[in-house]
N, C-alpha and C positions, 0 to 999 in steps of 0.2 A: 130471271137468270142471275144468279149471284158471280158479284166482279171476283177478279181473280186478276190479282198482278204478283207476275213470277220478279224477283230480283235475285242477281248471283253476285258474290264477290269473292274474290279467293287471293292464295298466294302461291307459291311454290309447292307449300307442304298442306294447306289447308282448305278445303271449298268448306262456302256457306251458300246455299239457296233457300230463300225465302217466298212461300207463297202465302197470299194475305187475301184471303175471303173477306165474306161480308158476315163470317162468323168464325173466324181465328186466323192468326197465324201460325204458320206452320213452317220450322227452321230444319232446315238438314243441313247437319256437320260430318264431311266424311274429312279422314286425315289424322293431322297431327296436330293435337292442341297440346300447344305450350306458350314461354312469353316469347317467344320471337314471331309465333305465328296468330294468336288469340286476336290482334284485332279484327280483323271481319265480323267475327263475334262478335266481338264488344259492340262493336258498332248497330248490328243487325239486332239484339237486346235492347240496346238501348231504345233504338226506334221503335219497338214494341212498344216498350213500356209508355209511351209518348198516355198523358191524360187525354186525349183528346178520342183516342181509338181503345177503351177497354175491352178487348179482344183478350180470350182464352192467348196461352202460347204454349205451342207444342214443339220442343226441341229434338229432333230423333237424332241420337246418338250411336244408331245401328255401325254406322261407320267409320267410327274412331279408331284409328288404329294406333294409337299412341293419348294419353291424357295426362296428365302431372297438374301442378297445385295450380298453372292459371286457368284450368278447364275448372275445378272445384270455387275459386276466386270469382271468377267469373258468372257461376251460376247461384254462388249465394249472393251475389251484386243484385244479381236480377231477381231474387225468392226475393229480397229487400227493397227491388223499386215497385214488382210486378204484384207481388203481395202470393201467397204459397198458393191461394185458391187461383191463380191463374195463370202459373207456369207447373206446366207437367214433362216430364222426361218421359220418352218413347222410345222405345225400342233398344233402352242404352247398350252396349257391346259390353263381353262380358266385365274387360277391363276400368271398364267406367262404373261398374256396380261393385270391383274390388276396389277400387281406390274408394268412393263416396263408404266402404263400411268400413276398411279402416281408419278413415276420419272419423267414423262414428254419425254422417250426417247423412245415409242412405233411407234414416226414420224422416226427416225434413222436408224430403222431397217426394211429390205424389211423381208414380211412376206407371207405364202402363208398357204392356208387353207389344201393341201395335196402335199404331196412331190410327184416332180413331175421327178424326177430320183432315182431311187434304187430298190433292189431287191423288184418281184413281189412275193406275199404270194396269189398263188393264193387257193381260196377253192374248198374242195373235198367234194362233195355232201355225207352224209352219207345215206346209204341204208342199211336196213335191212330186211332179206329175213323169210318169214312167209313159211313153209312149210304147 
């Protein structure tokens, strides 16, 4: 059975959860990345990157509802510790794929339409019973 430890950290404007298999980690960012709320990021990146755990990282960025230059800051820090073969953007939100092309750095980053490691959410049909 492969471990799975969930970690959250957040702030007013920003959550990070972190789940870490024994074959990637896998970051969800929902909110507002900018520099007054970007550390949890930084932080959660960085411990990725740690040499000791070369683990794939998958960042889903489905939930960004605001991005500016330390979401772009932040994620070339990590192409540069993580190395590009092992950090991928998932699911980014549309505004996260307009900012990274008018930087011109949306070529840079490998990017995938749905994360294709981490926990499944799967759904519970609701049923309600009519006597």
């Amino acid at each position: 059975m492969p471990t799975t430890r969930i970690h959250h950290l957040n702030n007013d404007l920003l959550s990070v959860t972190t789940v870490r298999t024994e074959n990637a980690w896998v970051i969800t960012v929902s909110g507002e990345v900018d520099l007054d709320t970007v550390d949890p990021l930084r932080r959660t990146l960085e411990a990725a990157a740690s040499p000791r755990q070369p683990l794939p990282v998958l960042v889903n960025l489905r939930d960004v509802s605001f991005a500016g230059a330390a979401l772009v800051n932040i994620l070339l820090r990590a192409r540069l510790s993580l190395g590009q073969d092992r950090l991928v953007l998932a699911e980014p939100a549309p505004r996260v794929i307009r900012l990274l092309r008018l930087t011109g750095l949306d070529a840079h980053f490998a990017m995938s339409p749905r994360p294709a490691v981490g926990p499944r959410r799967d759904r519970v049909a609701k049923v309600t019973y009519h006597p």
